[in-house]
C-alpha positions in Angstrom: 43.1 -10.0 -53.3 41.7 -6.6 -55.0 39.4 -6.4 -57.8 39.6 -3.6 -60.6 37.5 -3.1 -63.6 39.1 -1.2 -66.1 36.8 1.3 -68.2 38.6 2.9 -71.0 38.4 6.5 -71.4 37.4 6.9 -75.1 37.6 4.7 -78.0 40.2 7.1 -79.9 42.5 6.7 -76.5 44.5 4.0 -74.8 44.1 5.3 -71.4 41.2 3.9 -68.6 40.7 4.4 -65.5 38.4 3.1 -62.9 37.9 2.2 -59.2 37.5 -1.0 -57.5 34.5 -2.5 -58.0 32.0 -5.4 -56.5 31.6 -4.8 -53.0 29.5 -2.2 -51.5 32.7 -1.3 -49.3 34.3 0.5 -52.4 33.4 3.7 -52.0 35.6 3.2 -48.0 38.3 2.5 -49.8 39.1 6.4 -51.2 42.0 5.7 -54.3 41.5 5.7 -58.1 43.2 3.9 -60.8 44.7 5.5 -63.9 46.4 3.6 -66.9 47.7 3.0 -70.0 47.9 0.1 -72.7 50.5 -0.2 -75.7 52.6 -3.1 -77.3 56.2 -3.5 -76.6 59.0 -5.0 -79.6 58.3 -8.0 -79.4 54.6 -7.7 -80.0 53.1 -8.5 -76.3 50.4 -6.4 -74.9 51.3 -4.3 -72.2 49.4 -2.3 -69.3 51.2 0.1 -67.1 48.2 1.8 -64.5 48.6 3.3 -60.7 46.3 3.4 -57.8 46.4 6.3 -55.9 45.7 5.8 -52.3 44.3 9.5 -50.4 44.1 7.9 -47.4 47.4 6.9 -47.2 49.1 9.7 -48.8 50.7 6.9 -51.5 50.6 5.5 -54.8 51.1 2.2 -56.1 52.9 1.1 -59.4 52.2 -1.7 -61.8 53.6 -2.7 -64.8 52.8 -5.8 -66.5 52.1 -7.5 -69.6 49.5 -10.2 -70.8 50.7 -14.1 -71.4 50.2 -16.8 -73.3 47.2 -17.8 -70.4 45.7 -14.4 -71.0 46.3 -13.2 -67.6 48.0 -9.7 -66.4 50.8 -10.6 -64.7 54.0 -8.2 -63.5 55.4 -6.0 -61.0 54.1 -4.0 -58.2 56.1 -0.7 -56.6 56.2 2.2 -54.6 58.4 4.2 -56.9 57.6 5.3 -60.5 60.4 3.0 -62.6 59.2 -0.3 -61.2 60.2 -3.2 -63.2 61.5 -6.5 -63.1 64.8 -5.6 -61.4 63.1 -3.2 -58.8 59.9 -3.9 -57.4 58.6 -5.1 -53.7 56.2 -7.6 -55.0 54.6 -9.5 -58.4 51.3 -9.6 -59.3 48.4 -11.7 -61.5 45.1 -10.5 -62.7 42.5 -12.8 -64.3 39.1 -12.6 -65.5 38.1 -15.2 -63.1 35.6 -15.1 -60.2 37.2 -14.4 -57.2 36.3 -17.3 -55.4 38.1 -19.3 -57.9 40.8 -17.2 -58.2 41.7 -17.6 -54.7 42.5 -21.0 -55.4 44.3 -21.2 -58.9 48.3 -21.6 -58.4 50.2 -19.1 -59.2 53.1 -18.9 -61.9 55.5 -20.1 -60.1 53.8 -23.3 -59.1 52.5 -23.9 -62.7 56.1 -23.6 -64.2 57.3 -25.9 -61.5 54.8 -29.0 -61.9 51.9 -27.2 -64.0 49.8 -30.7 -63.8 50.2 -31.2 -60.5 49.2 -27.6 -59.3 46.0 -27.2 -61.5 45.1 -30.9 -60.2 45.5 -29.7 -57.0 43.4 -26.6 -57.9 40.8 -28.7 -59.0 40.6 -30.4 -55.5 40.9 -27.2 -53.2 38.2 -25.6 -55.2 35.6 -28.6 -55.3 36.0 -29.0 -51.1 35.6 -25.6 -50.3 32.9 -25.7 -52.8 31.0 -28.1 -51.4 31.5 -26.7 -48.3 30.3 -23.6 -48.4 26.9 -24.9 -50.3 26.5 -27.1 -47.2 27.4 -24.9 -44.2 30.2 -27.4 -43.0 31.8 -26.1 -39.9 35.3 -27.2 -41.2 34.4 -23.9 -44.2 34.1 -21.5 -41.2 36.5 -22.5 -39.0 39.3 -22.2 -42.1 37.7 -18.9 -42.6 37.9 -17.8 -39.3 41.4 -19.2 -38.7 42.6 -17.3 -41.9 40.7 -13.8 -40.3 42.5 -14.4 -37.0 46.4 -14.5 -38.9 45.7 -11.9 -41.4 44.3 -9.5 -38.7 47.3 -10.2 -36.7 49.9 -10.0 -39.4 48.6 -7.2 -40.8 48.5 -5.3 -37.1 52.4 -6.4 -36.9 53.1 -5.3 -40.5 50.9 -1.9 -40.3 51.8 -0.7 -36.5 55.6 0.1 -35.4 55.7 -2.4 -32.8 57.3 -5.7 -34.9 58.2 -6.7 -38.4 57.4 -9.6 -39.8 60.2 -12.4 -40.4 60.3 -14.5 -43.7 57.9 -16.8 -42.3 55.5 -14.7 -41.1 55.7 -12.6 -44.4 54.8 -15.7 -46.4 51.9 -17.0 -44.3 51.0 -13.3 -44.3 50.6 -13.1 -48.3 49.2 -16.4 -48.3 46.5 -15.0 -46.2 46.0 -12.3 -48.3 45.6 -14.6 -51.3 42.7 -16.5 -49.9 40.7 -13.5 -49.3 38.2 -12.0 -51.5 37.6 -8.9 -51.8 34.7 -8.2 -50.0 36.7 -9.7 -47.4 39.9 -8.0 -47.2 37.8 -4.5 -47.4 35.6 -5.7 -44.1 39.3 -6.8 -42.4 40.8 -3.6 -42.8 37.8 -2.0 -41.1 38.7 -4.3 -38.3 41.9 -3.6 -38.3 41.3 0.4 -37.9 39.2 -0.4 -34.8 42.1 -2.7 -33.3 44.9 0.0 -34.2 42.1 2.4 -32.3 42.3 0.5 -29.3 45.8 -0.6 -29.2 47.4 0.3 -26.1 50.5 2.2 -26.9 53.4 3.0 -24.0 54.0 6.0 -24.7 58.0 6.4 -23.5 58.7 2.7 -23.8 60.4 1.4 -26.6 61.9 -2.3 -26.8 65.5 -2.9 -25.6 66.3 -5.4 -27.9 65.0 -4.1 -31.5 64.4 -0.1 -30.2 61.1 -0.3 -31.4 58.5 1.3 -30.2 56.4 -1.1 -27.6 52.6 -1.4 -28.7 50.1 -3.9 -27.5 51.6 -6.1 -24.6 54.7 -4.8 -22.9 57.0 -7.6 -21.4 58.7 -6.7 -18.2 61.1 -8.8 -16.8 61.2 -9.2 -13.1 65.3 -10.8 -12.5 66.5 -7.9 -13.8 67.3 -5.1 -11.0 67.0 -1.5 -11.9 69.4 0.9 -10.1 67.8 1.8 -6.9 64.6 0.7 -7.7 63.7 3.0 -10.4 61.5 2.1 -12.4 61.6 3.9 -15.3 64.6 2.3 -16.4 63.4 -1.3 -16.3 64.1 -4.6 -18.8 61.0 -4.0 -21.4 60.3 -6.1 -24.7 57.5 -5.8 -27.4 57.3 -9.6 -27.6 59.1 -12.9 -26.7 61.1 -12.9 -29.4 62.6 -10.4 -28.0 62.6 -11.5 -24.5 64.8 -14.2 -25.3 68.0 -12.7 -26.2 70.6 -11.9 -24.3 70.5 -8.0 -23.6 73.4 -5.9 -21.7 73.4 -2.3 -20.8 75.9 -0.1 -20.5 75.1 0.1 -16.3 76.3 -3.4 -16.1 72.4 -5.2 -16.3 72.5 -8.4 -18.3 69.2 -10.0 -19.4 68.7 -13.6 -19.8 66.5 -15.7 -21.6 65.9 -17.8 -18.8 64.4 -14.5 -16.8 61.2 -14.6 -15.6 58.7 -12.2 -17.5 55.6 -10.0 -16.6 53.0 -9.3 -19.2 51.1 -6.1 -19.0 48.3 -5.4 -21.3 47.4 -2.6 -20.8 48.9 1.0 -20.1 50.6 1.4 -17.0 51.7 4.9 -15.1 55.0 5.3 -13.9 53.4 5.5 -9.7 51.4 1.9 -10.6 54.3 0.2 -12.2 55.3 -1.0 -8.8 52.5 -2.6 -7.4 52.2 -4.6 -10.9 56.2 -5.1 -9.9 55.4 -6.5 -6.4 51.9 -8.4 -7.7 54.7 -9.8 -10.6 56.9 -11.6 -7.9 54.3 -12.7 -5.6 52.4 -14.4 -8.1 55.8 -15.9 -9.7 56.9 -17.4 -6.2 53.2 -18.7 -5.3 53.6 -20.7 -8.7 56.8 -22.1 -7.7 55.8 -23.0 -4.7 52.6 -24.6 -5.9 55.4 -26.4 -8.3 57.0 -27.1 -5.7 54.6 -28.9 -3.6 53.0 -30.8 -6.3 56.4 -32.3 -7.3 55.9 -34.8 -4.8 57.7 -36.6 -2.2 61.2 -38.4 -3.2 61.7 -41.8 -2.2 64.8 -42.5 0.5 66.4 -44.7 -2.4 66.5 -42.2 -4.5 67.6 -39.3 -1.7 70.3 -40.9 -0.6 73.3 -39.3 -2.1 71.5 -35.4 -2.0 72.6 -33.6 0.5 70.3 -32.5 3.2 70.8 -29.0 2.5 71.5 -27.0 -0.3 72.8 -23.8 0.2 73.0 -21.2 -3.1 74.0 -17.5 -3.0 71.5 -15.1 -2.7 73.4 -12.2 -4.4 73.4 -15.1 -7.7 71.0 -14.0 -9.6 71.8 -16.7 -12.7 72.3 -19.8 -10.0 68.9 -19.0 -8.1 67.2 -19.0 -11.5 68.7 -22.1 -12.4 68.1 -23.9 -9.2 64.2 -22.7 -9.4 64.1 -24.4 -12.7 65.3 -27.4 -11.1 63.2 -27.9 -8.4 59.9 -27.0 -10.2 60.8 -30.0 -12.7 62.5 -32.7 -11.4 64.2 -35.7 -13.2 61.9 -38.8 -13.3 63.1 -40.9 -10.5 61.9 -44.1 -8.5 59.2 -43.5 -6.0 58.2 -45.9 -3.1 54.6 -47.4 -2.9 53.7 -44.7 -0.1 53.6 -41.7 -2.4 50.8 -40.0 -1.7 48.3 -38.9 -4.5 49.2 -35.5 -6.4 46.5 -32.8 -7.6 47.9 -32.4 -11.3 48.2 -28.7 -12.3 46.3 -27.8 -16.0 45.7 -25.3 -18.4 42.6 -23.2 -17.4 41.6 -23.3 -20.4 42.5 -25.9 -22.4 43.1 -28.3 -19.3 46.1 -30.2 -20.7 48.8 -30.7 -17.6 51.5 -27.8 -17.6 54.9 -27.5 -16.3 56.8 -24.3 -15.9 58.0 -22.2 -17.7 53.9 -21.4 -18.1 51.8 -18.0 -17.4 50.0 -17.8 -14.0 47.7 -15.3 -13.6 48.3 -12.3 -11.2 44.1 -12.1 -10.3 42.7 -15.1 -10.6 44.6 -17.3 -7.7 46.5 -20.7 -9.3 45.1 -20.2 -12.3 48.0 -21.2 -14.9 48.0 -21.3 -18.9 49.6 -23.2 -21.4 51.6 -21.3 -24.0 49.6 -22.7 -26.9 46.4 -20.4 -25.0 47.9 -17.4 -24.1 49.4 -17.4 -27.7 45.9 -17.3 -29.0 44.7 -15.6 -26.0 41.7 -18.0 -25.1 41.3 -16.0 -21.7 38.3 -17.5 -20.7 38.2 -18.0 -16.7 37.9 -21.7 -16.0 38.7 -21.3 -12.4 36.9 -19.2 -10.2 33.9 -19.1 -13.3 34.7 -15.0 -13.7 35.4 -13.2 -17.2 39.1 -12.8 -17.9 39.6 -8.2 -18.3 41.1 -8.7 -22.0 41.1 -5.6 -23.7 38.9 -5.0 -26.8 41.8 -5.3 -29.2 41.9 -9.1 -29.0 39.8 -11.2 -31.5 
């Protein structure tokens, strides 16, 4: 959400111009707004103005009119000749608080089921009303819950490592909606310090979408590089990515069912691999810990497996297939003699987990849900020490 006030230039003239206005960030912000007002044929008010952004070396076009509800709504470009049938986005402006305007639904809704929207303006506005006045922690945990998906939307949308999909995009202008301005301003500072500490791997981009790979770079460890070189390893921007199916013209096929390695930080060609070899020993101490807390099977239920299964080692598909198996076995009748099993939890979150999960390469047998690592809660439940996260997470 932006706010503008629109000073006219002299009475005799049907220009203004103006800069954005209450917040004490505005003079951060370096872009100015010129514009013009007229009629059009059929006697509406119109208001074409730009916003000229230094910083970023661009300028915005909008061109609207005002309606029957008094408000400036229309269209919002890149390009000079934005209009209805080219444009990237639409826009409203009312003369409305924006605390309240972050609330009221926008044309759409109120030509779709106008009572029902401003009812349910009435009721989102009175609640976070009421809120706020009393300090409730439900109005700061939606506050910070809004912070944490604009910040990381708008890192996706503003660096070269991902786009957004459609719903991503909508949550993302949703976000942006909700904000005032004073908060969107402070956001973007927080943003420039994340993009500032991004780690970016130089060299790397993703084999799947040929992006450039910023932030976390996923490795994955089933797929052999020729001669164990390792500059021409399996690497993803995100797990999305991950799982697709990827081949190479040297005959490498990736999986989805591969196992993955996370690095979060930047990592030199000559350390690559010992994070390689640090990958796989951490990935076949999980399985076995798997493994072992699967339990013992009853002799009922053995009876018709064989004693021994034998699966080639050169099959790289069937070993992953078999691992899966025997880390996550099909409920089956146990006798009375079972002894008790240790349960294996989130170390953060403590609900039980089952692989797939993330296991830590540091801390030993500590494992994560993907719910956590999604929202990186990296807090060190286990052996009580700080998790290294870099300064880029919120």
């Amino acid at each position: 959400m932006r706010t503008f006030h629109f000073n006219p230039d002299s009475p005799e003239k049907p220009t203004f111009s103006s800069k954005p206005a209450s917040h004490k960030f505005a003079k951060q912000l370096d872009l100015e707004v010129f514009g013009i007002c007229g009629k059009d044929q059929g006697g509406r008010i119109t208001i074409d103005f730009k916003v000229q952004h230094e910083r970023y070396s661009g300028t915005e076009y909008f061109s609207g009119y005002i309606d029957e509800l008094e408000s400036l709504v229309g269209y919002v470009g890149w390009s000079r000749d934005v209009s209805e049938a080219k444009h990237h986005s639409k826009f409203i402006l009312r003369r409305i608080s924006p605390d309240v305007m972050r609330f009221r639904p926008s044309p759409a809704e109120l030509k779709r089921s106008k009572y029902r929207a401003l009812w349910s303006f009435a009721i989102r506005y009175t609640l976070s009303d009421l809120r706020r006045k009393s300090w409730s922690w439900k109005h700061f945990k939606e506050r910070r819950d809004i912070r944490n998906r604009f910040l990381k939307f708008l890192i996706a949308a503003w660096f070269d490592g991902r786009q957004l999909t459609g719903t991503e995009l909508s949550e993302f202008m949703d976000c942006r909606r909700r904000l005032t301005p004073q908060e969107d301003v402070f956001y973007l500072s927080m943003r420039d310090y994340a993009l500032n500490n991004i780690p970016e791997h130089y060299g790397y981009t993703c084999d799947n979408c040929r992006d450039p790979i910023a932030g976390s770079r996923l490795l994955c460890l089933d797929c052999p590089t020729p001669e164990q070189r390792f500059g021409d390893t399996i690497d993803v921007c995100s797990l999305k990515c991950f799982d697709t199916h990827i081949t190479w013209v040297n005959q490498k096929a990736h999986h989805p069912y591969h196992d993955v390695l996370k690095l979060r930080t930047v990592v030199t060609y000559y350390d690559l691999p010992h994070f390689y070899q640090r990958g796989c020993e951490t990935l076949q101490n999980a399985r076995a810990r798997f493994a072992a807390n699967s339990g013992p099977l009853s002799l009922e239920a053995s009876e018709d497996l064989d004693d021994e299964i034998s699966v080639p080692d050169d099959d790289q598909e069937v070993n992953a297939i078999v691992a899966q198996s025997l880390v996550t076995p099909e409920p089956i009748a146990v006798s009375g003699r079972e002894e008790m099993r240790t349960e294996i939890r989130c170390g953060v979150c403590r609900n039980a987990v089952q692989m797939p999960c993330w296991s830590c390469t540091q801390c030993p047998d500590y494992f994560l849900c993907d719910n956590c690592e999604d929202k990186s809660l990296l807090s060190c439940l286990s052996c009580d020490q700080q998790y290294d996260q870099p300064t880029w997470y919120y």
